[in-house]
Residue frames as qw, qx, qy, qz and C-alpha x, y, z in Angstrom:
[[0.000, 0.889, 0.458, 0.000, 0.00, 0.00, 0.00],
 [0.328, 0.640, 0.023, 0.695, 1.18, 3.42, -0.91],
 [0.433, -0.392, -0.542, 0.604, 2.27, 5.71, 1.68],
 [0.143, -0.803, -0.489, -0.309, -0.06, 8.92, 1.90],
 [0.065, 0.287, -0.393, 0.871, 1.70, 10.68, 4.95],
 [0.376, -0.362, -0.791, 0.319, 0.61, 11.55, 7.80],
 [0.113, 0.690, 0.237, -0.674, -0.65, 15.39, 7.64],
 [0.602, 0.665, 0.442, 0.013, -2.13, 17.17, 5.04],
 [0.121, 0.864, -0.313, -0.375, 0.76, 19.18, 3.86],
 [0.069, -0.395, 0.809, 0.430, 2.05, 15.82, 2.21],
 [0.491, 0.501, 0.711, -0.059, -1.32, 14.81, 1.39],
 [0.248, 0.892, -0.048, -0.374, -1.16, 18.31, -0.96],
 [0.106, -0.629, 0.666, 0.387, 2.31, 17.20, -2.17],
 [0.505, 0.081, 0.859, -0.032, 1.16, 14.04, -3.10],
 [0.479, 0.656, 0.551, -0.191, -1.53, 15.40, -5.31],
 [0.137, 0.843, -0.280, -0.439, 0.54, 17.78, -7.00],
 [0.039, -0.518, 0.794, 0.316, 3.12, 15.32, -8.22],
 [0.478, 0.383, 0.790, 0.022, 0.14, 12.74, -9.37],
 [0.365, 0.852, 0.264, -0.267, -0.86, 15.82, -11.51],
 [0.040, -0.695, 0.606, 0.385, 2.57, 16.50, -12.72],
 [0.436, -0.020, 0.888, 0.142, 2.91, 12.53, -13.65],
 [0.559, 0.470, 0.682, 0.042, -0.67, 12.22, -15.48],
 [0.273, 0.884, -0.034, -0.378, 0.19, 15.86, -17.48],
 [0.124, 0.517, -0.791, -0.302, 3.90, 14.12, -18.98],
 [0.480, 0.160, 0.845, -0.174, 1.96, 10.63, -19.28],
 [0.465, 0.602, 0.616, 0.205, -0.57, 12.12, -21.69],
 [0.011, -0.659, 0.253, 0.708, 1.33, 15.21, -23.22],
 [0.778, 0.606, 0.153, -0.055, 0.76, 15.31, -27.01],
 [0.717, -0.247, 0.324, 0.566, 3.85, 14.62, -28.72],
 [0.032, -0.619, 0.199, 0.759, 5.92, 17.31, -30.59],
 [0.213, 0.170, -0.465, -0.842, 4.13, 18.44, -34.35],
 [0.103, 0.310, 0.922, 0.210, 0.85, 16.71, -33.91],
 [0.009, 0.751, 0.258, -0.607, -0.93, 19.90, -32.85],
 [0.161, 0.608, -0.205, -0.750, 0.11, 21.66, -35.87],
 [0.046, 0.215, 0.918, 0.331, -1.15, 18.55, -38.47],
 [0.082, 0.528, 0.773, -0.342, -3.97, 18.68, -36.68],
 [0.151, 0.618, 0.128, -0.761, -4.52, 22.96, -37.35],
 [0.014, -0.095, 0.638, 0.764, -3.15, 22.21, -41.17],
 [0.115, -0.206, -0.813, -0.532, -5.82, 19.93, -42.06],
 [0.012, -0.819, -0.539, 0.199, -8.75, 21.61, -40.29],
 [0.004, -0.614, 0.273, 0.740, -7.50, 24.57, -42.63],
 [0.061, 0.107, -0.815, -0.567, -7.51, 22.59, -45.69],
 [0.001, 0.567, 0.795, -0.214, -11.15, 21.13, -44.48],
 [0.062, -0.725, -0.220, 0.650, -12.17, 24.58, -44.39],
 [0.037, 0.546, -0.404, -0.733, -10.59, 26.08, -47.14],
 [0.028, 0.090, -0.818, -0.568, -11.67, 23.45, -49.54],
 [0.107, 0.650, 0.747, -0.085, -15.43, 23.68, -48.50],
 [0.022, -0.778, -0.149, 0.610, -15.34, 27.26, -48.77],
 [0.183, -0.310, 0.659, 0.660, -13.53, 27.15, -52.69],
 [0.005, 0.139, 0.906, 0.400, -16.49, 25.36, -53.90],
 [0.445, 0.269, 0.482, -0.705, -20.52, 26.77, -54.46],
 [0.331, 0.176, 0.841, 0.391, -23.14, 26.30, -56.68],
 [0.109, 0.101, -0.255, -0.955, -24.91, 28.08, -58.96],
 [0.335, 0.392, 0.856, 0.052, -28.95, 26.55, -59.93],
 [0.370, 0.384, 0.644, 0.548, -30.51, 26.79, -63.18],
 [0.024, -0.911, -0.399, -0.096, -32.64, 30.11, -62.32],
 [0.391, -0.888, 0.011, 0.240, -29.55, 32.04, -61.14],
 [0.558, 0.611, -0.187, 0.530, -26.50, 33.97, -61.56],
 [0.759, -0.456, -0.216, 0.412, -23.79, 34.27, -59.55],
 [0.236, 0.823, -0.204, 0.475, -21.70, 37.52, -59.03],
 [0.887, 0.027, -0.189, 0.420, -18.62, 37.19, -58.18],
 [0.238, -0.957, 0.076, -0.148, -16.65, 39.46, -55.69],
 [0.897, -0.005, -0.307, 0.317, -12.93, 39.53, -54.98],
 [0.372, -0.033, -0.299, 0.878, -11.27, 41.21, -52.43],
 [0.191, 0.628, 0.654, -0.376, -14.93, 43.32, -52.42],
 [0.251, 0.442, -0.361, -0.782, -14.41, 44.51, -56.17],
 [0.741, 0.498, 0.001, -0.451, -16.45, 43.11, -59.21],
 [0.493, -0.315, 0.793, 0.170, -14.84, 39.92, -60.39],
 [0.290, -0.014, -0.833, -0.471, -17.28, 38.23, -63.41],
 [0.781, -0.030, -0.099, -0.616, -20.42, 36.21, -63.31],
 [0.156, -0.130, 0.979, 0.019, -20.83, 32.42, -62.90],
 [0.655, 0.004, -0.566, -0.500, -23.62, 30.37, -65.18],
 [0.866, -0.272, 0.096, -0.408, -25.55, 28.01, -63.45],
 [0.817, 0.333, -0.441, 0.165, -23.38, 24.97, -62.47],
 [0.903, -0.359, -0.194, 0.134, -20.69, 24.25, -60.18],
 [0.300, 0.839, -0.122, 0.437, -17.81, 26.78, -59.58],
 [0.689, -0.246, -0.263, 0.629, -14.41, 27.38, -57.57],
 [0.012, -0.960, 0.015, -0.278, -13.97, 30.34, -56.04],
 [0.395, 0.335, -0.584, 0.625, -10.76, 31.36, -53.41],
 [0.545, -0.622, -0.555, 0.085, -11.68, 30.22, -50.12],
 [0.387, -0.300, -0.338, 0.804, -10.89, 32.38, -46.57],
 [0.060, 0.820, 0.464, -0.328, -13.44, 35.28, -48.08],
 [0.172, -0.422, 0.341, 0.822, -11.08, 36.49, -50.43],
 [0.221, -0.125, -0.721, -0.645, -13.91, 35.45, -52.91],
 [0.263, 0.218, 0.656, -0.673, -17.53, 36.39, -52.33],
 [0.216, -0.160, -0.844, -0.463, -20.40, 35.13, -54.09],
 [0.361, 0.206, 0.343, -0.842, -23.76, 36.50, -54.70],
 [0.154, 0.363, 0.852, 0.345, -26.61, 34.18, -56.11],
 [0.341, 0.327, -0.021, -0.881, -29.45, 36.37, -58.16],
 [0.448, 0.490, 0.729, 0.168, -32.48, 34.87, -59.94],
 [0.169, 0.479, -0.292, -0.810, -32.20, 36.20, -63.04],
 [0.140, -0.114, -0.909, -0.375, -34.40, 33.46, -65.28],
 [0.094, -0.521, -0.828, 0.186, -37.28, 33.85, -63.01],
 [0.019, 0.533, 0.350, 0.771, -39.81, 36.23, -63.59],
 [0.211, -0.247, -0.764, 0.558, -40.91, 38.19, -60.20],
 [0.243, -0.651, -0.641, -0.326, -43.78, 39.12, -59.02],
 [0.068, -0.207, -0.536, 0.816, -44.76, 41.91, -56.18],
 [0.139, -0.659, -0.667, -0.319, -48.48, 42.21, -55.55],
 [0.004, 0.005, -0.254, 0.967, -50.44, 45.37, -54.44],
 [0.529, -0.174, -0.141, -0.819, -53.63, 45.51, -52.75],
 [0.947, -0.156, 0.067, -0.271, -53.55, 41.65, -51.85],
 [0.103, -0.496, 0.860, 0.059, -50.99, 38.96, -51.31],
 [0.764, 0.157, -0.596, -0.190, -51.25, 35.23, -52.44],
 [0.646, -0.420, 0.462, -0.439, -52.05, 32.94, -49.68],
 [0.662, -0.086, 0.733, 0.135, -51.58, 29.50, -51.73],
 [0.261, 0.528, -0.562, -0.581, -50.59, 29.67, -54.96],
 [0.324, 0.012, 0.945, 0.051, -51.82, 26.86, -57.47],
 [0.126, 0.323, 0.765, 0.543, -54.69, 25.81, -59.63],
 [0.323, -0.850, -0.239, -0.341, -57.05, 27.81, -57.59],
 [0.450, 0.163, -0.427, 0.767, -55.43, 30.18, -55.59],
 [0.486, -0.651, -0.545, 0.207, -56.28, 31.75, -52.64],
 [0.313, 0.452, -0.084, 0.831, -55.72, 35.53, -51.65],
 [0.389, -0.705, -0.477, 0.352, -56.45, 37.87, -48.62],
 [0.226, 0.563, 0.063, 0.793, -56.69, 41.44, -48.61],
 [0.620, -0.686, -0.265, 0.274, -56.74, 41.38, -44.67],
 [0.407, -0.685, 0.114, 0.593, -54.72, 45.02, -43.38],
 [0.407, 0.025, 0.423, 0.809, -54.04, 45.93, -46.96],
 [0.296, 0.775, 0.555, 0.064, -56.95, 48.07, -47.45],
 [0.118, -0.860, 0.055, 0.494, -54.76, 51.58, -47.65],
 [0.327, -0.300, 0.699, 0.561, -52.73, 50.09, -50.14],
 [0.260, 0.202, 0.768, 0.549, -55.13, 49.68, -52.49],
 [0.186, 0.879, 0.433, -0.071, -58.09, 52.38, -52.12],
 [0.242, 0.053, 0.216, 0.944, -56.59, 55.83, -54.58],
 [0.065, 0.711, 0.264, -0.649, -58.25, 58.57, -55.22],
 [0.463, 0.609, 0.423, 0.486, -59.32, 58.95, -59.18],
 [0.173, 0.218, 0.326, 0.904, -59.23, 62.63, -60.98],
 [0.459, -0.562, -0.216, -0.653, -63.03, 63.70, -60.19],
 [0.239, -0.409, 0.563, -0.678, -62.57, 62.94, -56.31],
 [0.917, -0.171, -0.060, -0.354, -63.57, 59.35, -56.20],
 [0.463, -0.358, 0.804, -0.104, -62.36, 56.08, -54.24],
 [0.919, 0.158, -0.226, -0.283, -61.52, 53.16, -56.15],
 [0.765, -0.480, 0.430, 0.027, -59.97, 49.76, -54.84],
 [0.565, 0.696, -0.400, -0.190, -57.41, 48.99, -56.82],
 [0.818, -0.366, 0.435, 0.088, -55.71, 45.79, -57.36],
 [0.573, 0.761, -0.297, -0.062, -52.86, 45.29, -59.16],
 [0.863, -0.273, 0.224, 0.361, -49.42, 43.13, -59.78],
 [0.196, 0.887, -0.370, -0.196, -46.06, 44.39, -61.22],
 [0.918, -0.144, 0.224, 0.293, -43.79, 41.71, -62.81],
 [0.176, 0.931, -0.320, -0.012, -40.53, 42.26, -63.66],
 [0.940, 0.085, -0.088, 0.317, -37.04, 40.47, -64.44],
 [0.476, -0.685, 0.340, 0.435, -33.30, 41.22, -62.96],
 [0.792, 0.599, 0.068, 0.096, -31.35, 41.95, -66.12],
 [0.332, 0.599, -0.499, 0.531, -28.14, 43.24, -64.38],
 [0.756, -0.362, -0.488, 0.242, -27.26, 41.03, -61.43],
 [0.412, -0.049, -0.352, 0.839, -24.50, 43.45, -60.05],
 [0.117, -0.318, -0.044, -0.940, -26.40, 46.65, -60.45],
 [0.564, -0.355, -0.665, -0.337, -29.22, 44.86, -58.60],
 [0.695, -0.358, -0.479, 0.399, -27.36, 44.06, -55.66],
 [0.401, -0.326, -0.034, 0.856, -24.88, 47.09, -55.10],
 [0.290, 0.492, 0.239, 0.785, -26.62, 49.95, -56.82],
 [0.120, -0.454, 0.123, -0.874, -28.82, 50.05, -54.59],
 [0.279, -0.107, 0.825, -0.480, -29.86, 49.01, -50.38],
 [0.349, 0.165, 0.877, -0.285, -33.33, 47.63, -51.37],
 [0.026, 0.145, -0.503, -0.852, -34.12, 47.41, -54.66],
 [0.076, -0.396, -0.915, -0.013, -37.59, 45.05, -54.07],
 [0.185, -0.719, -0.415, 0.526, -38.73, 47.94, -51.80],
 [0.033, -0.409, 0.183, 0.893, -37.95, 50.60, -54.33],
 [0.064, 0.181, 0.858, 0.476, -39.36, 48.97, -57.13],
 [0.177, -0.665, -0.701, -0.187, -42.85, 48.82, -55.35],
 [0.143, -0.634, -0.217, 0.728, -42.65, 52.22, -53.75],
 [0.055, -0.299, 0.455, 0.837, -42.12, 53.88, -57.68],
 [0.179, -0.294, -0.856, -0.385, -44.71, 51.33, -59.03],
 [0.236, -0.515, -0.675, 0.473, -47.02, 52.54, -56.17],
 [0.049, -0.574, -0.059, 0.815, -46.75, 56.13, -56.73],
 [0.051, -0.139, 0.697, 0.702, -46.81, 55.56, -60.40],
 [0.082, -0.216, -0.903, -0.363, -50.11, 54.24, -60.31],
 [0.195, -0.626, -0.519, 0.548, -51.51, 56.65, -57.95],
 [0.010, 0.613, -0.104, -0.783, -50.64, 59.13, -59.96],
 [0.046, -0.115, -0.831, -0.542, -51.77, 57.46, -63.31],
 [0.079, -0.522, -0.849, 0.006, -55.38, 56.83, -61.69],
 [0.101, -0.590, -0.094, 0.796, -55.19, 60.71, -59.85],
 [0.077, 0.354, -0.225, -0.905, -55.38, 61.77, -63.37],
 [0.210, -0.110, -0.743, -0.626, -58.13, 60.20, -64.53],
 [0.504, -0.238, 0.139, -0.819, -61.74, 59.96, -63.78],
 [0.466, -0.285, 0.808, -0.220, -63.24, 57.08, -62.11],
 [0.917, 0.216, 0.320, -0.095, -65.31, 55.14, -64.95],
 [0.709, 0.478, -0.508, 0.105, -62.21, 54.87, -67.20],
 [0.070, 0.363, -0.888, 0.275, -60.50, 53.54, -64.37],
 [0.541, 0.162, 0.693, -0.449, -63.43, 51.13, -63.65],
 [0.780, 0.462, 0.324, -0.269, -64.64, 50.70, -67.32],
 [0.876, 0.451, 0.149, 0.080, -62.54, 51.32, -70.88],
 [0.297, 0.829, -0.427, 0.204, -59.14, 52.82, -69.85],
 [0.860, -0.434, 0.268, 0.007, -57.80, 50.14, -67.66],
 [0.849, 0.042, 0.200, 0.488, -55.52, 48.31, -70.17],
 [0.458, 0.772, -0.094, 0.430, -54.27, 52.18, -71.53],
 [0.372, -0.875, 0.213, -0.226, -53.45, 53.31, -67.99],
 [0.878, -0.342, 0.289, 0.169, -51.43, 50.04, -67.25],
 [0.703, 0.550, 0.178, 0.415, -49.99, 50.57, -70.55],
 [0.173, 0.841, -0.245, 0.450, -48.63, 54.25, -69.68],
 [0.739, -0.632, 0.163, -0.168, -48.13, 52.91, -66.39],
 [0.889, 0.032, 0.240, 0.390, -45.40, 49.95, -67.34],
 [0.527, 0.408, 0.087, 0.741, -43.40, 52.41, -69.66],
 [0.231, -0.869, 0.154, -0.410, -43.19, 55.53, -66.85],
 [0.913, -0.383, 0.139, -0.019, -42.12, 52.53, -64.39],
 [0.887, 0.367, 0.129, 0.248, -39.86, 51.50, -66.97],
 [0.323, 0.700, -0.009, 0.636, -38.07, 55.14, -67.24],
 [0.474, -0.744, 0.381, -0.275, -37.65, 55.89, -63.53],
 [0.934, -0.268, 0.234, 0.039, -36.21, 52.66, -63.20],
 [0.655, 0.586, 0.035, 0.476, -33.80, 53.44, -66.30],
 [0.026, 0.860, -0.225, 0.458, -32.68, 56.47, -64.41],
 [0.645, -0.630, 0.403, -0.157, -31.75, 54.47, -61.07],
 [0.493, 0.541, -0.681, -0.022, -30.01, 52.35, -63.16],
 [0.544, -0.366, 0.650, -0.384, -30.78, 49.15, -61.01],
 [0.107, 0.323, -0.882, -0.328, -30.96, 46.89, -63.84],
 [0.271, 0.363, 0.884, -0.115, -34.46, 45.71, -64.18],
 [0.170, -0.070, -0.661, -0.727, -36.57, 45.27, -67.00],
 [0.570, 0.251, 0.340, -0.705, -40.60, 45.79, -66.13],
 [0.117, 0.036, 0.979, 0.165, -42.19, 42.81, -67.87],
 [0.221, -0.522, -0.544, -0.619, -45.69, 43.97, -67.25],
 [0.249, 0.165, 0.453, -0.840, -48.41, 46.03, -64.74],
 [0.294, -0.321, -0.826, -0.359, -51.61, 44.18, -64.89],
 [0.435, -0.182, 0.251, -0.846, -54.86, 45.44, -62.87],
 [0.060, 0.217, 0.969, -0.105, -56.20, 42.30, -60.96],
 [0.143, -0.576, -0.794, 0.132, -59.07, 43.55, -59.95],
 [0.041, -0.171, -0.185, -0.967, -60.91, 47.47, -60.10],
 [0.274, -0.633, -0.694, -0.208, -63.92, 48.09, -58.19],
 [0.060, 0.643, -0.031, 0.763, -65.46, 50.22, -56.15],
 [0.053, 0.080, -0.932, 0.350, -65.56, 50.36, -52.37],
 [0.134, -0.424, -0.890, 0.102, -68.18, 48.09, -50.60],
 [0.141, 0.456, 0.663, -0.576, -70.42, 50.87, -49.70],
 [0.678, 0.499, 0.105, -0.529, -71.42, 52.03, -52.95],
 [0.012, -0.246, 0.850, 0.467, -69.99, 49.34, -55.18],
 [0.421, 0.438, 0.771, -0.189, -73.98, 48.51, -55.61],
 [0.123, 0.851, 0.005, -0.510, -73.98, 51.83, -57.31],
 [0.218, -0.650, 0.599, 0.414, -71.13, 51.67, -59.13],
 [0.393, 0.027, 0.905, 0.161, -72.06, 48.28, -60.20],
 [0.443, 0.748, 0.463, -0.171, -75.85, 49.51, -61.78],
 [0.236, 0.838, -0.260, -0.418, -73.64, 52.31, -63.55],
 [0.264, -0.369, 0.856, 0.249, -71.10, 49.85, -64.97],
 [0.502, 0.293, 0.807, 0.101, -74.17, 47.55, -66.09],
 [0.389, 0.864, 0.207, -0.244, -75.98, 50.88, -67.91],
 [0.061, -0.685, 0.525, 0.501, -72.34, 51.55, -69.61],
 [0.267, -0.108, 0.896, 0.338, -72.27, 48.09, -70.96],
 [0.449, 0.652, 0.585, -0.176, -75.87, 48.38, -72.24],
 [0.051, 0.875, -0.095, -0.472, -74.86, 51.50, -73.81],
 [0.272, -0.497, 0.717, 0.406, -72.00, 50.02, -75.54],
 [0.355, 0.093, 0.915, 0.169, -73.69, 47.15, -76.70],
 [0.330, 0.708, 0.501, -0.374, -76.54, 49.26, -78.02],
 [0.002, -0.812, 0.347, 0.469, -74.33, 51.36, -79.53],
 [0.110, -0.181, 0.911, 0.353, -72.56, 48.22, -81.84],
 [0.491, 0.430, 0.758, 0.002, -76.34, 46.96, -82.49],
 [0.186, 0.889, 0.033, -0.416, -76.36, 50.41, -83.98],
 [0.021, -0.651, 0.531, 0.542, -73.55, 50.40, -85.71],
 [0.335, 0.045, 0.900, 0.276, -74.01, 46.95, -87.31],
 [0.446, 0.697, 0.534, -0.174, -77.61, 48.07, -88.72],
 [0.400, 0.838, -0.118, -0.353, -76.41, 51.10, -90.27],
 [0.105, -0.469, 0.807, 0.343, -73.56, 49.15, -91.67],
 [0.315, 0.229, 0.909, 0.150, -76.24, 46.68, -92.98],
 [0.342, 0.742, 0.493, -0.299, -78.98, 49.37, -94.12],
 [0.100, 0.812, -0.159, -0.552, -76.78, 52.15, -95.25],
 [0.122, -0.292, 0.779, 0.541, -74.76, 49.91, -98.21],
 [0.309, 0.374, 0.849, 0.208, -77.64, 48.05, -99.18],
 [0.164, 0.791, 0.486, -0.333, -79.75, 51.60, -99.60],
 [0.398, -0.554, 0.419, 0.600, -76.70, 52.75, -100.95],
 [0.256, -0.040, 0.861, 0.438, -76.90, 50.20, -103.84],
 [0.288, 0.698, 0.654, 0.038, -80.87, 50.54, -104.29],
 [0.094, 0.902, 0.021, -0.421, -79.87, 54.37, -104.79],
 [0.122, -0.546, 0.569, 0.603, -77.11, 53.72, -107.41],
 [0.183, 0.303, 0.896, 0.270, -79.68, 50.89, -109.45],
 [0.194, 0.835, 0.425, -0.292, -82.65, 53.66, -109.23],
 [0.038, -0.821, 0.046, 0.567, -80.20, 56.22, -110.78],
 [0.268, -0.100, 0.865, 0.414, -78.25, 53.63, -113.18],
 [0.372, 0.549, 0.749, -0.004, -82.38, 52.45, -114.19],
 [0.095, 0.905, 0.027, -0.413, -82.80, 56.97, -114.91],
 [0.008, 0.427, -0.694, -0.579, -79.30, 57.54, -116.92],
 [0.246, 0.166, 0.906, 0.301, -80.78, 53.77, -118.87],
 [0.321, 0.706, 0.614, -0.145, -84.37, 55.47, -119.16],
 [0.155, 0.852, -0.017, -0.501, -83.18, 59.02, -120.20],
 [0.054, -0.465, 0.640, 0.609, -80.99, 57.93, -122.87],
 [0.352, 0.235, 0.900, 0.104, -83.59, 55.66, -124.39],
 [0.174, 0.800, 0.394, -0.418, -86.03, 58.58, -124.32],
 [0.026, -0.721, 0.365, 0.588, -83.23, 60.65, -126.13],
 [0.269, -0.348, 0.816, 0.375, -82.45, 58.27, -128.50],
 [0.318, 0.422, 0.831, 0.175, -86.04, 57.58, -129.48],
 [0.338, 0.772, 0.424, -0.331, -86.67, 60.86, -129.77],
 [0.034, 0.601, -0.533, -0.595, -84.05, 61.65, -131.89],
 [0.338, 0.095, 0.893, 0.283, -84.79, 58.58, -133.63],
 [0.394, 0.592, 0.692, -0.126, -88.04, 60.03, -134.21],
 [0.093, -0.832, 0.080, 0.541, -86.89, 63.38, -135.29],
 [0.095, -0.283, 0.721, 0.625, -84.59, 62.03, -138.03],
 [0.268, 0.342, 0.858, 0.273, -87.78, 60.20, -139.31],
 [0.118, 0.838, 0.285, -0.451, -89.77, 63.44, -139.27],
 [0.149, 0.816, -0.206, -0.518, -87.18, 65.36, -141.08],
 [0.200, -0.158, 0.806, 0.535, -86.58, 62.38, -143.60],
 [0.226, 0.626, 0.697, -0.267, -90.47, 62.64, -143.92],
 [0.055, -0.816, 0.049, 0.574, -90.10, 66.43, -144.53],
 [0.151, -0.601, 0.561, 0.549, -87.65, 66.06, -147.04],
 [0.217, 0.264, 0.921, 0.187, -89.76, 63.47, -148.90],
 [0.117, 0.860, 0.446, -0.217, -93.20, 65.89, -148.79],
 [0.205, -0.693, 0.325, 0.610, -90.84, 68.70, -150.00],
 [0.202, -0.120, 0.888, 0.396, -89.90, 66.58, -152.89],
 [0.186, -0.233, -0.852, -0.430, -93.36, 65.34, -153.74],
 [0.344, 0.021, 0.639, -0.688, -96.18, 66.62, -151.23],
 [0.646, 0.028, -0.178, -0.742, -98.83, 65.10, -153.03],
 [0.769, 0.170, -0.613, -0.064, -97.57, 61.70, -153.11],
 [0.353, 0.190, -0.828, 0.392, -96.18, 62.02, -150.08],
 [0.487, -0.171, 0.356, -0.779, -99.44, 63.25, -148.03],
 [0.760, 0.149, -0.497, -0.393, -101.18, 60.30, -150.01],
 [0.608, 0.147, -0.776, 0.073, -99.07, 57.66, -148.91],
 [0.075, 0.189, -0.744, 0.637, -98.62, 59.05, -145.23],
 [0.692, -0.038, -0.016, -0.721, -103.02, 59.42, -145.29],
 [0.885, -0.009, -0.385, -0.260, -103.03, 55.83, -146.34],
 [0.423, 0.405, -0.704, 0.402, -100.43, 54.56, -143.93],
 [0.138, -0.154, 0.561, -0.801, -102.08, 56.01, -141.20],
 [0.807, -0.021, -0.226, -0.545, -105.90, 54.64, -142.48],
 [0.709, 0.280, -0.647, -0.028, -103.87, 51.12, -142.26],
 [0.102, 0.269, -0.725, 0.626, -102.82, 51.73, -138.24],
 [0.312, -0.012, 0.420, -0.852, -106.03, 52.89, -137.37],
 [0.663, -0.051, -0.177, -0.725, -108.55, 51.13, -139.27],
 [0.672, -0.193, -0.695, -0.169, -108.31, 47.69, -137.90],
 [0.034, 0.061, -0.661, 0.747, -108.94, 48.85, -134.51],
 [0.596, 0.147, 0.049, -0.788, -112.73, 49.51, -135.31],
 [0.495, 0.188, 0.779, -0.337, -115.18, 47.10, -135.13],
 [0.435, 0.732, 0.517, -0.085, -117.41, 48.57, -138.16],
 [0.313, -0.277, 0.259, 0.871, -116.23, 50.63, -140.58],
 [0.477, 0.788, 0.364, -0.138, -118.52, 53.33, -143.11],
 [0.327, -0.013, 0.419, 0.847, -117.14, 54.81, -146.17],
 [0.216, 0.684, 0.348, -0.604, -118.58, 58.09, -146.93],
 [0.528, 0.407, 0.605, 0.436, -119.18, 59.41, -150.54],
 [0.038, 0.401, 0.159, -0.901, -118.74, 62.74, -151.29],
 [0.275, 0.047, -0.442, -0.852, -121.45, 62.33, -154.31],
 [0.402, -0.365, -0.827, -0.144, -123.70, 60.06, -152.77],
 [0.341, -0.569, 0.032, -0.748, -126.25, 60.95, -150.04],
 [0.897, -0.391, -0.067, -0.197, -126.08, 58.14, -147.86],
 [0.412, -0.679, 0.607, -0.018, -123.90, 55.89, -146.31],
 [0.771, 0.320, -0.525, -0.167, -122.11, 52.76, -147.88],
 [0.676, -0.576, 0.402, -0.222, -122.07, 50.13, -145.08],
 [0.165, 0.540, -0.818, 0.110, -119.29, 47.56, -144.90],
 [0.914, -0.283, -0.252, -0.147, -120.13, 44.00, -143.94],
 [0.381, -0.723, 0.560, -0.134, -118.49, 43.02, -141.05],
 [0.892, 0.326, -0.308, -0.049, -116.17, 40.47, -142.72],
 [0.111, 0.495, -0.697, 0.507, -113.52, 40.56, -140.27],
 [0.612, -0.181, 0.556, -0.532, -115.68, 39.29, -137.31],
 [0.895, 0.323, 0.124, -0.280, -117.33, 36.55, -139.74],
 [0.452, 0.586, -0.632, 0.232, -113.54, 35.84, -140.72],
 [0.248, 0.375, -0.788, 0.421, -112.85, 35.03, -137.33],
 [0.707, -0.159, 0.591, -0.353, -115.74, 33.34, -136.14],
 [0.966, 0.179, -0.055, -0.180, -115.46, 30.90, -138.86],
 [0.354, 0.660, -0.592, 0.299, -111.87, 30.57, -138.08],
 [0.388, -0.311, 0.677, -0.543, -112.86, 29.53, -134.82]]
């Protein structure tokens, strides 16, 4: 059995030199310590060398905390220890930033809520009305760097500009074109103002489109609103049955007026033509009677006996030396009933 002593100053000693013993006992031996640091460096360093890029993104590439390059979707070395810094951007994906509502579950039927957003979406139109406006702004990153570093929050700027923009688009207008037929122009001026502030901040996004979900008025007179809306469309639609008729009446009345007038020109020259026709026969008449009037009164006397007399039923012949009449048998009639 070990000897312990007998007071506690060599009970102390004791312990000391057991502590000495187990400290040279289990001392690491000389250069494993620094192995040890290397390769938990290398560990380090060679996770840190190595990111990835995925198929929607672009990487931008910092070194030393200047502009370095891009990286394409894919796997990619970089210098480890932070001397290389690496920013991932979706730049393939088209984003979205609603106003007036958010998307609660996206999918075949989605779901939305316009719970606490109601400031965001009631404006003020041009004639001092309230309309609820919903609306979405997409838009694509088209300059990764400028995206990041031009400027602190470019998401937040975006919809602040896009906000104002559309406030002030609606401001100038009255409320049924922003409720009936100026919707798609307003978005339209809307997207390409967006488009040009954004150009000036130079933040490298491209405005894709500004669509109006939804345009109504608010709940307490949107009954109203609605009856007007239905009396517009009526209007409208009246307004095309109109147009189509007169497009069907006016060509076709058109045509009966150019065949009535066509039928006139066709009558008046006929007229002309017979009467000239008749004329020339007059004055070849004329010129005959001239010539001969005795012969020619004759002939024209008998010509005319020839038109007229078989119109009459009976005919008398009168004698200027007799004292009576000299009836005709009616041989014609007696002609044509024994014909029959």
């Amino acid at each position: 059995m070990q000897d312990w002593g007998t007071g506690p100053d060599d009970l102390e000693k004791k312990i000391v030199e057991i502590k000495d013993h187990l400290k040279k006992k289990f001392s690491p031996q000389k250069g494993v310590l620094p192995l040890l640091v290397v390769i938990v460096v290398l560990v380090i360093g060679g996770y840190s060398s190595m990111y990835e890029v995925d198929t929607e993104e672009t990487g931008v590439v910092l070194r030393f905390g200047k502009f370095a390059g891009y990286s394409d979707p894919g796997l990619h070395f970089k210098l480890p220890f932070g001397i290389d810094q690496v920013y991932l951007v979706q730049t393939g994906r088209v984003l979205k930033e609603e106003f007036g509502f958010r998307t609660v579950a996206p999918g075949v039927r989605s779901t939305y809520t316009k719970k606490g957003l109601e400031e965001e979406s009631l404006t003020l139109t041009g004639d001092l009305n309230v309309s609820d406006v919903e609306w979405i702004v997409q838009f694509q990153v088209a300059d990764p760097f400028k995206f990041i570093f031009r400027i602190k929050n470019p998401v937040e700027t975006i919809r602040d500009i896009c906000e104002a923009m559309v406030r002030k688009a609606i401001g100038n207008a009255n409320v049924t074109e922003v409720l009936t037929t100026e919707r798609a122009q307003l978005a339209g001026d809307i997207e390409a103002d967006l488009q040009q502030t954004l150009n000036d901040y130079d933040i490298g996004v491209r405005i894709v489109t500004v669509k109006f979900q939804d345009v109504t008025p608010p709940d307490p007179v949107k009954a109203a609103f609605n009856e007007v809306n239905e009396s517009e469309q009526q209007k409208e639609s009246l307004i095309f049955q109109a147009r189509e008729q007169f497009n069907r009446e006016v060509p076709r009345a058109r045509g009966e007026a150019k065949k009535a007038l066509q039928e006139a020109e066709g009558y008046a020259i006929e007229r002309i033509n017979k009467a000239r026709g008749e004329t020339d026969r007059f004055l070849a008449l004329l010129a005959e009677y001239r010539k001969a009037p005795n012969v020619t009164r004759r002939r024209i006397h008998l010509e005319t006996l020839e038109e007229i007399l078989p119109r009459f039923d009976e005919t008398y012949i009168l004698d200027e030396t007799s004292d009576g009449l000299l009836p005709l048998l009616p041989l014609r009639k007696q002609m044509e009933g024994g014909a029959k």
